[in-house]
TIMARTI-417429 format. One record per atom (N, C-alpha, C, O): residue number from 1; residue in one letter; atom name; x, y, z. Coordinates in steps of 0.2 Angstrom, whole numbers, plus 5000, padded with zeros to 4 digits. Example, Ala and Ser with C-alpha at 12.3 -4.5 7.8 and 13.67 -1.06 7.14 Angstrom:
! residues 2
+------+------+------+------+-------+------+
! resi ! resn ! name ! east ! north !   up !
+------+------+------+------+-------+------+
!    1 !    A !    N ! 5066 !  4972 ! 5039 !
!    1 !    A !   CA ! 5062 !  4978 ! 5039 !
!    1 !    A !    C ! 5066 !  4984 ! 5039 !
!    1 !    A !    O ! 5071 !  4983 ! 5042 !
!    2 !    S !    N ! 5064 !  4989 ! 5035 !
!    2 !    S !   CA ! 5068 !  4995 ! 5036 !
!    2 !    S !    C ! 5064 !  5000 ! 5039 !
!    2 !    S !    O ! 5067 !  5006 ! 5040 !
+------+------+------+------+-------+------+
***
This chain:
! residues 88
+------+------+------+------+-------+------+
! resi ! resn ! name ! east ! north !   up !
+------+------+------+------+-------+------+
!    1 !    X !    N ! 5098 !  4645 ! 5032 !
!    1 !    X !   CA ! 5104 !  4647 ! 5028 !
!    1 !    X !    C ! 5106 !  4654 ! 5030 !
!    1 !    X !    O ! 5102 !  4659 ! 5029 !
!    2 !    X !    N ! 5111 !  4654 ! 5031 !
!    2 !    X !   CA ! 5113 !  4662 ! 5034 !
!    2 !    X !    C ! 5114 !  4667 ! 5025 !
!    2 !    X !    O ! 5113 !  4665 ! 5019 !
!    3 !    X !    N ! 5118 !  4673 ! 5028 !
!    3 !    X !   CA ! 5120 !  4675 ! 5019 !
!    3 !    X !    C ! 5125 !  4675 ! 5017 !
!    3 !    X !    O ! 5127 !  4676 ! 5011 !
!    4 !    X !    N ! 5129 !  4673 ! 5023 !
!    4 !    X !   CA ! 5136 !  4668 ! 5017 !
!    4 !    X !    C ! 5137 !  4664 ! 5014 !
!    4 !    X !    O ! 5142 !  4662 ! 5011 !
!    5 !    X !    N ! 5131 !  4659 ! 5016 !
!    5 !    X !   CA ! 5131 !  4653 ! 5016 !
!    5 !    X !    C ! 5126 !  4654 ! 5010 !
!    5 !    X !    O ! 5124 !  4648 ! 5007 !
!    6 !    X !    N ! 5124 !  4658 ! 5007 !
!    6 !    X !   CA ! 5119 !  4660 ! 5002 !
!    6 !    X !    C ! 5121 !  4662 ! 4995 !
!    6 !    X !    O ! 5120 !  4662 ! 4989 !
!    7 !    X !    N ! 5125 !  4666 ! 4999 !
!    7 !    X !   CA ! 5132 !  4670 ! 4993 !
!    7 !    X !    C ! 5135 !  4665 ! 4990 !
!    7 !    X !    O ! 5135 !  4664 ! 4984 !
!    8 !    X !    N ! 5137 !  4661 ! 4995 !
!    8 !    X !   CA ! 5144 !  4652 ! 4993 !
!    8 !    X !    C ! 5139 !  4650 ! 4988 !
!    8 !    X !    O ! 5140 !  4651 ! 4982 !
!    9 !    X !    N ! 5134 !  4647 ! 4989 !
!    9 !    X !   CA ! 5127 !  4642 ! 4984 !
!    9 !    X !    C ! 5127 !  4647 ! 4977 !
!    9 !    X !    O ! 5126 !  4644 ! 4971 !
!   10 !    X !    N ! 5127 !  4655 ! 4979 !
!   10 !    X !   CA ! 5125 !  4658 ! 4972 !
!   10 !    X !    C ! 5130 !  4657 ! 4969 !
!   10 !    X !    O ! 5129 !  4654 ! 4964 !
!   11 !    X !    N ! 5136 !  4659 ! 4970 !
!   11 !    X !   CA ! 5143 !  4660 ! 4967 !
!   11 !    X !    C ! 5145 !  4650 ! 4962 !
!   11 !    X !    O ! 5147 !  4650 ! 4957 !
!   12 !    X !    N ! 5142 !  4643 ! 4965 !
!   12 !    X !   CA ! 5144 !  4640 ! 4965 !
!   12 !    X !    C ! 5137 !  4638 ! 4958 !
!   12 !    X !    O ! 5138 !  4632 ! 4955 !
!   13 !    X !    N ! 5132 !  4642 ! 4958 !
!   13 !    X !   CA ! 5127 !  4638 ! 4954 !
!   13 !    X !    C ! 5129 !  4646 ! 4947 !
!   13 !    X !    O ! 5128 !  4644 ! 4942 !
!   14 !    X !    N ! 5129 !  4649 ! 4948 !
!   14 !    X !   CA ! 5130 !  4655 ! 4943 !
!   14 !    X !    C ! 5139 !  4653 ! 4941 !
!   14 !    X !    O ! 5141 !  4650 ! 4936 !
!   15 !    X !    N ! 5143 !  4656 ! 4944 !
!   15 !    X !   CA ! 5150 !  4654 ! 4941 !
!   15 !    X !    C ! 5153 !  4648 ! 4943 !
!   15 !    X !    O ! 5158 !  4648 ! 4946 !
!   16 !    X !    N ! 5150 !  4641 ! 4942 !
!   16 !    X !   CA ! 5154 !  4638 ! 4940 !
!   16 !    X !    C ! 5162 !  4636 ! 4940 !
!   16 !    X !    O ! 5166 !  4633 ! 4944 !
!   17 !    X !    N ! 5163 !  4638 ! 4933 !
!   17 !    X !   CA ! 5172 !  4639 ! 4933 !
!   17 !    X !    C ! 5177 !  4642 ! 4937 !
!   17 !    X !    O ! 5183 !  4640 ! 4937 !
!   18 !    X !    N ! 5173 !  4648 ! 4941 !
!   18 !    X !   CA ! 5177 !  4650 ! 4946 !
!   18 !    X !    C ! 5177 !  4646 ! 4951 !
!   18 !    X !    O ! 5183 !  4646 ! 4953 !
!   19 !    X !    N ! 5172 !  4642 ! 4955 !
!   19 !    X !   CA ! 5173 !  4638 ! 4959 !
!   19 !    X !    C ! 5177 !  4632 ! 4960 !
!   19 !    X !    O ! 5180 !  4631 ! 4965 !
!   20 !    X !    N ! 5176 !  4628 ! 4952 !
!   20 !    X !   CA ! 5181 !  4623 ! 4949 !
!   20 !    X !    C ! 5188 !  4625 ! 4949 !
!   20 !    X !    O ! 5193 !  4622 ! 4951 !
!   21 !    X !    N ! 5189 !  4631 ! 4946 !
!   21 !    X !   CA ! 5196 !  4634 ! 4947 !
!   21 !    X !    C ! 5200 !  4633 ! 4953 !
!   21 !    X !    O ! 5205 !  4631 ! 4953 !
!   22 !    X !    N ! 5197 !  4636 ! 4959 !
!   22 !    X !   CA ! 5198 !  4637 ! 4967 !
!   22 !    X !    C ! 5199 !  4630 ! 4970 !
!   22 !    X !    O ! 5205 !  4628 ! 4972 !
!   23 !    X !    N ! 5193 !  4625 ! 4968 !
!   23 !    X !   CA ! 5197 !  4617 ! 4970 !
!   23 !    X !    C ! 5201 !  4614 ! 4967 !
!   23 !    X !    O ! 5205 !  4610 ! 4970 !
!   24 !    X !    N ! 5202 !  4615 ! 4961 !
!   24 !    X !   CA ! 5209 !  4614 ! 4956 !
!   24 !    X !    C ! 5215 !  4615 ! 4960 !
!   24 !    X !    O ! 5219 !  4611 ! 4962 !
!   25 !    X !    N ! 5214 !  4623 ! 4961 !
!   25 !    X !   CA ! 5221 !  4627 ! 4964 !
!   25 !    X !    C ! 5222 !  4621 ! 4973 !
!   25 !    X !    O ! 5227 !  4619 ! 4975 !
!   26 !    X !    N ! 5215 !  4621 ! 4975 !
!   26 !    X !   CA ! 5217 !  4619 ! 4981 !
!   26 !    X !    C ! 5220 !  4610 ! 4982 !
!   26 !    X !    O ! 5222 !  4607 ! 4987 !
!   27 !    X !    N ! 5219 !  4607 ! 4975 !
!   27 !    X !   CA ! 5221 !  4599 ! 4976 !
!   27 !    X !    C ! 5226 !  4600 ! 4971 !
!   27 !    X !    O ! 5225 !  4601 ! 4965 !
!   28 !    X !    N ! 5233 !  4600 ! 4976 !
!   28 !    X !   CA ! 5239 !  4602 ! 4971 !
!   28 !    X !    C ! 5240 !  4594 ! 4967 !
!   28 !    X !    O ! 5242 !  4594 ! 4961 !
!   29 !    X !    N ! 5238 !  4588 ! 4971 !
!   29 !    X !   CA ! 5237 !  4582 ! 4968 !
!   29 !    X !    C ! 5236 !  4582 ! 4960 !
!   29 !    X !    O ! 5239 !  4578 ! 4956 !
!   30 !    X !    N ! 5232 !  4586 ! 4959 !
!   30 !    X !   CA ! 5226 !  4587 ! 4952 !
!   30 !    X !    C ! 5232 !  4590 ! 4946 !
!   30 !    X !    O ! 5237 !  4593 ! 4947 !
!   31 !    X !    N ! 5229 !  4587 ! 4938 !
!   31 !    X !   CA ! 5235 !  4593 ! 4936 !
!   31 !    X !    C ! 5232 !  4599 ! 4934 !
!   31 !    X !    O ! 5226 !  4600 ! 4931 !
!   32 !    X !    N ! 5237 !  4604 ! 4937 !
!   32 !    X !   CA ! 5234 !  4610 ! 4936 !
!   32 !    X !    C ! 5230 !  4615 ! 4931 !
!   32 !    X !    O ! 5230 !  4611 ! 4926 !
!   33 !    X !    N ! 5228 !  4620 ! 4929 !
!   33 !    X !   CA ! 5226 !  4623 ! 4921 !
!   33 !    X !    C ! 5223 !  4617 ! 4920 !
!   33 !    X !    O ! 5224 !  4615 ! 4915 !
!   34 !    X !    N ! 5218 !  4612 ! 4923 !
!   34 !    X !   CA ! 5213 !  4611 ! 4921 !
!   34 !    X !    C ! 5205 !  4613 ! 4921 !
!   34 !    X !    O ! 5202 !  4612 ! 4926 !
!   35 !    X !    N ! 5202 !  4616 ! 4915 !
!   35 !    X !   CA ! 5199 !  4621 ! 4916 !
!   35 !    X !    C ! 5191 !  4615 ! 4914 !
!   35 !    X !    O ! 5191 !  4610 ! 4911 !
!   36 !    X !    N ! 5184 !  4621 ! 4918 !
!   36 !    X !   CA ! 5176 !  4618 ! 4920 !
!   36 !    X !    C ! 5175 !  4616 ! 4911 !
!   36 !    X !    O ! 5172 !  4611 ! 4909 !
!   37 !    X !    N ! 5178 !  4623 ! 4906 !
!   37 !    X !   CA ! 5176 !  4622 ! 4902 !
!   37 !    X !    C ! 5178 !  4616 ! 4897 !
!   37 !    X !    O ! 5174 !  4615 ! 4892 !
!   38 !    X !    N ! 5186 !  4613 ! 4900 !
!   38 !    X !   CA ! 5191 !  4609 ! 4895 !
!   38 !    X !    C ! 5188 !  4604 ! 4898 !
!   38 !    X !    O ! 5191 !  4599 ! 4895 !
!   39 !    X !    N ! 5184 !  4601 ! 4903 !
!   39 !    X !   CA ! 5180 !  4596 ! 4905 !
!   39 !    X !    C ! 5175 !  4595 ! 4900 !
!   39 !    X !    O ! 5173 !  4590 ! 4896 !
!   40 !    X !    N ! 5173 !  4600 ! 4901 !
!   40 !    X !   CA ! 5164 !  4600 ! 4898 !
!   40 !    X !    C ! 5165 !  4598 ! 4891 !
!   40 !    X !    O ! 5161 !  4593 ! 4889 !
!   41 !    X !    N ! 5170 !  4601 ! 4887 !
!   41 !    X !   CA ! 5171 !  4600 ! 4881 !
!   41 !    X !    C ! 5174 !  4593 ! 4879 !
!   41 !    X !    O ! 5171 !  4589 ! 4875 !
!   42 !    X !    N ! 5180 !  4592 ! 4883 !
!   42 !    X !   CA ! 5181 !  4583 ! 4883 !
!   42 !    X !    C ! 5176 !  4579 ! 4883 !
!   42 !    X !    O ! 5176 !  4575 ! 4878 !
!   43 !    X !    N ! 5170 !  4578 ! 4890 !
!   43 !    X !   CA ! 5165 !  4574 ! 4889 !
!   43 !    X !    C ! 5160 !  4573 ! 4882 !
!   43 !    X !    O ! 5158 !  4568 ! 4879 !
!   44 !    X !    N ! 5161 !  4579 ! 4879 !
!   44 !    X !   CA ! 5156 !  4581 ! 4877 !
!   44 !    X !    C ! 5158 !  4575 ! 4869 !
!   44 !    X !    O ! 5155 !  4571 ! 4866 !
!   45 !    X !    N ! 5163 !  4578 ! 4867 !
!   45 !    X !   CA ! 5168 !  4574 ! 4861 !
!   45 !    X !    C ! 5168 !  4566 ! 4863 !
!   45 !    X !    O ! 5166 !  4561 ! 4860 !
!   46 !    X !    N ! 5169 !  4566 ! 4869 !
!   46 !    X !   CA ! 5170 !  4556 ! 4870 !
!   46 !    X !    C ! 5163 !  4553 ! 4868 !
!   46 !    X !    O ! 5162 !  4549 ! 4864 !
!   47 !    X !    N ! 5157 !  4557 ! 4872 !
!   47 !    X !   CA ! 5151 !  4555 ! 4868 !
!   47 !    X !    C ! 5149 !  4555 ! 4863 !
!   47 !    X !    O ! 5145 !  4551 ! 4862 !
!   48 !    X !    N ! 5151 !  4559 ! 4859 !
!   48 !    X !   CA ! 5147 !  4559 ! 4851 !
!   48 !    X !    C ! 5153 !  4552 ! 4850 !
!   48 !    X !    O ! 5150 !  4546 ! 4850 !
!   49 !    X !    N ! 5161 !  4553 ! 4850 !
!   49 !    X !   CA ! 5165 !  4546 ! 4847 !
!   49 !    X !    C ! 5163 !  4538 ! 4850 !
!   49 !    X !    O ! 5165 !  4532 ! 4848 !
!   50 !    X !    N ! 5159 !  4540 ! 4854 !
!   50 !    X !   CA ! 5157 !  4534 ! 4858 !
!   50 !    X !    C ! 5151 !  4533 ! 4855 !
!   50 !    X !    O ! 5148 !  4529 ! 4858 !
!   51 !    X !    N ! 5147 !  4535 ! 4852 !
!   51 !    X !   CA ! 5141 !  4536 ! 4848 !
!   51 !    X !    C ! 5134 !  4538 ! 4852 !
!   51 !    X !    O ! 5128 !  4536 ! 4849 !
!   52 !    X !    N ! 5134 !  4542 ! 4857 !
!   52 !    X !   CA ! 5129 !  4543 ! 4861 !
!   52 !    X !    C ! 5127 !  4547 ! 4855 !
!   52 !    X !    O ! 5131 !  4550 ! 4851 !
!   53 !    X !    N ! 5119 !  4546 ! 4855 !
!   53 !    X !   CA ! 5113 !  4551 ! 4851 !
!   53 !    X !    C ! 5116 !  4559 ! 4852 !
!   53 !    X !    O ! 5115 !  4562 ! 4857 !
!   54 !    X !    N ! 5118 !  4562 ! 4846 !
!   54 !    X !   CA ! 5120 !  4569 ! 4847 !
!   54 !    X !    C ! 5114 !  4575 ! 4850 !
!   54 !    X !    O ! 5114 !  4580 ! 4854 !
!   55 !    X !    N ! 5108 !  4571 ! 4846 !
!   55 !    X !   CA ! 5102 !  4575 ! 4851 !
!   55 !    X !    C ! 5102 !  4576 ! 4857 !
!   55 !    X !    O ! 5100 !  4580 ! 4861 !
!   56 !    X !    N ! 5104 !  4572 ! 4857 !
!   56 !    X !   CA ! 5103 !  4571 ! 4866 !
!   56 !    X !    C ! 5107 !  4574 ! 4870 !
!   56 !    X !    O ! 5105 !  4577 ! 4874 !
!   57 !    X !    N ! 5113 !  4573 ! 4868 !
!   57 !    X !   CA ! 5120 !  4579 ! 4870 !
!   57 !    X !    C ! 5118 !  4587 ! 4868 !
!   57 !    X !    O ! 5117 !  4592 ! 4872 !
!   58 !    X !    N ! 5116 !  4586 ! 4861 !
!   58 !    X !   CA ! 5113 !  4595 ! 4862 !
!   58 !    X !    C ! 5110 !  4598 ! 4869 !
!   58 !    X !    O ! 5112 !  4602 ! 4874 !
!   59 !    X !    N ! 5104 !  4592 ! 4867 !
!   59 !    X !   CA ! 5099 !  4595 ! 4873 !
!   59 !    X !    C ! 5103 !  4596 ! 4880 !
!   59 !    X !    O ! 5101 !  4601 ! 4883 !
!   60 !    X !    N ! 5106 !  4591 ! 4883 !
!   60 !    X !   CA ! 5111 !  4591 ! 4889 !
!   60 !    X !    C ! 5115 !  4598 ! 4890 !
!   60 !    X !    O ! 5115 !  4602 ! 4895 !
!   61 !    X !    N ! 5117 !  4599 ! 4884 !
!   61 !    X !   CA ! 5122 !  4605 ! 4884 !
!   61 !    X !    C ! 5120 !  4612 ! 4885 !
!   61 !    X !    O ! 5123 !  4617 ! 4887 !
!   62 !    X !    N ! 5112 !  4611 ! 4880 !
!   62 !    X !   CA ! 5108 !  4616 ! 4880 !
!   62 !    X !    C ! 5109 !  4621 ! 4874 !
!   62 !    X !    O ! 5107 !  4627 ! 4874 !
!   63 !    X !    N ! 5114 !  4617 ! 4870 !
!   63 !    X !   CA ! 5113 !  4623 ! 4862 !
!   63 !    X !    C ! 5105 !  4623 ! 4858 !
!   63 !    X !    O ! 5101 !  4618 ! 4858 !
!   64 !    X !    N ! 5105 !  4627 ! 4855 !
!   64 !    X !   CA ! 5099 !  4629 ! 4852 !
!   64 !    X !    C ! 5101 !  4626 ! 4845 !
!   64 !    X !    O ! 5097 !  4626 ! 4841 !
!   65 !    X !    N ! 5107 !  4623 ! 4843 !
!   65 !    X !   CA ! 5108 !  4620 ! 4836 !
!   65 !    X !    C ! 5113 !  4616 ! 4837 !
!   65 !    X !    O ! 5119 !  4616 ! 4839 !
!   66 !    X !    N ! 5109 !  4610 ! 4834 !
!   66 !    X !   CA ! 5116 !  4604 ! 4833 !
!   66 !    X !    C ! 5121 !  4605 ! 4831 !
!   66 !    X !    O ! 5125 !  4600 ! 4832 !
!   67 !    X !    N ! 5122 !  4610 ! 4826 !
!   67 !    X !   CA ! 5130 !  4611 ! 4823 !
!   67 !    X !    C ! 5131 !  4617 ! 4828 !
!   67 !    X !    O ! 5135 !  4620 ! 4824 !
!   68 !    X !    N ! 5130 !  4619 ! 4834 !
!   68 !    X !   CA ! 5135 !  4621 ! 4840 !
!   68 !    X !    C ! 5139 !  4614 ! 4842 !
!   68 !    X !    O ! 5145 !  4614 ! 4841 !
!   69 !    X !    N ! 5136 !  4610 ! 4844 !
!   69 !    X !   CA ! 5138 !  4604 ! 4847 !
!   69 !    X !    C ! 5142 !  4601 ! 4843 !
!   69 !    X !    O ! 5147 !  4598 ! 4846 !
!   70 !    X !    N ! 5141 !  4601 ! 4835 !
!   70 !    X !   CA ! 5145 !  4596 ! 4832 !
!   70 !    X !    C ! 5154 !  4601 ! 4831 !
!   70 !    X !    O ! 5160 !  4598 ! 4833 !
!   71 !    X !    N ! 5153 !  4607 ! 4829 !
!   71 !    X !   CA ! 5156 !  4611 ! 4827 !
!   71 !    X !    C ! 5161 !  4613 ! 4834 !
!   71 !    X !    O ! 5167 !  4612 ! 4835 !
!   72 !    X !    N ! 5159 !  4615 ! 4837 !
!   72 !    X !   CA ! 5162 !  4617 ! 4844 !
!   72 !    X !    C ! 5166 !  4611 ! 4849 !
!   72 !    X !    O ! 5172 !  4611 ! 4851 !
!   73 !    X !    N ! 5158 !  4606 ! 4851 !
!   73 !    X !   CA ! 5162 !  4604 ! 4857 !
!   73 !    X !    C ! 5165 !  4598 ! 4854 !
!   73 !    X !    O ! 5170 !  4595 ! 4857 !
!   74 !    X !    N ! 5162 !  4594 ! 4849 !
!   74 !    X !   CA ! 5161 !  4587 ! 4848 !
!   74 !    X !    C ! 5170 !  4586 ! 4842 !
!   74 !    X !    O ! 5173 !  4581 ! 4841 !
!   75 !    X !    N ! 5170 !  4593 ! 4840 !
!   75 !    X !   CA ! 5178 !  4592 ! 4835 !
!   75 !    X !    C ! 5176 !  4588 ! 4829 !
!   75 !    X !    O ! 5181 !  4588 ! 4825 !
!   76 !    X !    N ! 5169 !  4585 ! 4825 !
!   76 !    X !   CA ! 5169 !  4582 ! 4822 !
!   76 !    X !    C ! 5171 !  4585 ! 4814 !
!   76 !    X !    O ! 5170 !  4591 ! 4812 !
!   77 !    X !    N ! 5175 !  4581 ! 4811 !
!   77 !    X !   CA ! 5177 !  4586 ! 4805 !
!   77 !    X !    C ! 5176 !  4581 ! 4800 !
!   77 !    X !    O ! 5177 !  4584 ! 4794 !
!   78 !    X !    N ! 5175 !  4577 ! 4800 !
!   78 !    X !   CA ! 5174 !  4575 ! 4793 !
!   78 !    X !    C ! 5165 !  4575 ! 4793 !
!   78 !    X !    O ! 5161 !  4574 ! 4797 !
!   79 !    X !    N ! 5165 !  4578 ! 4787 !
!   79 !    X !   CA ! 5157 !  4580 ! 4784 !
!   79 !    X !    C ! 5152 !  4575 ! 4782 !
!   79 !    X !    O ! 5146 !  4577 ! 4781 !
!   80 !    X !    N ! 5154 !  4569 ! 4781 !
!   80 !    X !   CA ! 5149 !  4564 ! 4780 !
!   80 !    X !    C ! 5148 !  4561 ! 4789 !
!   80 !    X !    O ! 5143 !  4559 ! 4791 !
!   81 !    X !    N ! 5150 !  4562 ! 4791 !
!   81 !    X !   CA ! 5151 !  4562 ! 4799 !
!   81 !    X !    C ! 5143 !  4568 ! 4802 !
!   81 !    X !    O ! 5138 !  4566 ! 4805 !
!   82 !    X !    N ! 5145 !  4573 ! 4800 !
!   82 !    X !   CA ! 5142 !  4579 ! 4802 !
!   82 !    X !    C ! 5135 !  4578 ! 4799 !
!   82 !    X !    O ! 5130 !  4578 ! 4803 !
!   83 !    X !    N ! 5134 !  4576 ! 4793 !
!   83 !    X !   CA ! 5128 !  4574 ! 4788 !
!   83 !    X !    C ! 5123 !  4570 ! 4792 !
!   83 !    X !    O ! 5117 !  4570 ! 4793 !
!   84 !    X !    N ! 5128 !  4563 ! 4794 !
!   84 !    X !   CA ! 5125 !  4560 ! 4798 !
!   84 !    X !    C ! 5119 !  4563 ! 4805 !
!   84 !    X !    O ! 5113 !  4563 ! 4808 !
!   85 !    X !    N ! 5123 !  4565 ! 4806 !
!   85 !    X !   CA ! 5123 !  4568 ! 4814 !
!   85 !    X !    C ! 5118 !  4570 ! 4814 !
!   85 !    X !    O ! 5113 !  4568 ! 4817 !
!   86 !    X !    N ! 5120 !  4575 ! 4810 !
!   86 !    X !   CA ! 5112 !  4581 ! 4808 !
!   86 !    X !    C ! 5104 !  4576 ! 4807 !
!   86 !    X !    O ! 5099 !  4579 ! 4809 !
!   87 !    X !    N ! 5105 !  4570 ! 4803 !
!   87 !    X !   CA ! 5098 !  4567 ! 4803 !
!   87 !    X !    C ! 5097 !  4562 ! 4807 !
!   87 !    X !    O ! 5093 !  4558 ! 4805 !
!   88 !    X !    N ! 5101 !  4563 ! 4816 !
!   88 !    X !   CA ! 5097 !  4561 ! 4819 !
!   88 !    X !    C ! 5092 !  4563 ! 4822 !
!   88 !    X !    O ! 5088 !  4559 ! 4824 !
+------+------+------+------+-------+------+
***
C-alpha cells in the first residue's frame, strides 16, 4: 500500500461522514442531503420499533448509557416505553 492509498483507508475509517458525503454528491441518482449520521439514526429507531433488544443496539452503537440510545437515536417518548427498555 503506497501513502495515498493509506491516507484514502485513514480518511475513510476516522471520517466516515465525509466520505459518505463525497459518494452521495457523486450518485446524483441518490437523494441528496442524505446524511452518515441521518442513516445511523434511522437504523437505529426502526430497531428498537421493531423490538430488537435495546442492549444490544447500545452496545452496537457504542453509548456508555442506554438512555443515549433511548433519548437520542431511538426517539422513544412515551415513558413507560423507556421504563421498559431500561430493565432489559
Amino acid at each position: 500500500m503506497d501513502d495515498s492509498q493509506f491516507f484514502a483507508v485513514s480518511i475513510a475509517i476516522f471520517y466516515p461522514s465525509k466520505v459518505f458525503s463525497k459518494l452521495i454528491k457523486k450518485m446524483p441518482e441518490l437523494p441528496q442531503g442524505i446524511t452518515f449520521h441521518g442513516l445511523r439514526s434511522s437504523c437505529v429507531s426502526i430497531l428498537v420499533h421493531q423490538g430488537m433488544d435495546v442492549k444490544s443496539i447500545q452496545k452496537w452503537v457504542g453509548h456508555a448509557d442506554i438512555d443515549t440510545t433511548l433519548r437520542i437515536y431511538a426517539k422513544v417518548k412515551d415513558k413507560e416505553s423507556k421504563r421498559e427498555y431500561r430493565k432489559q
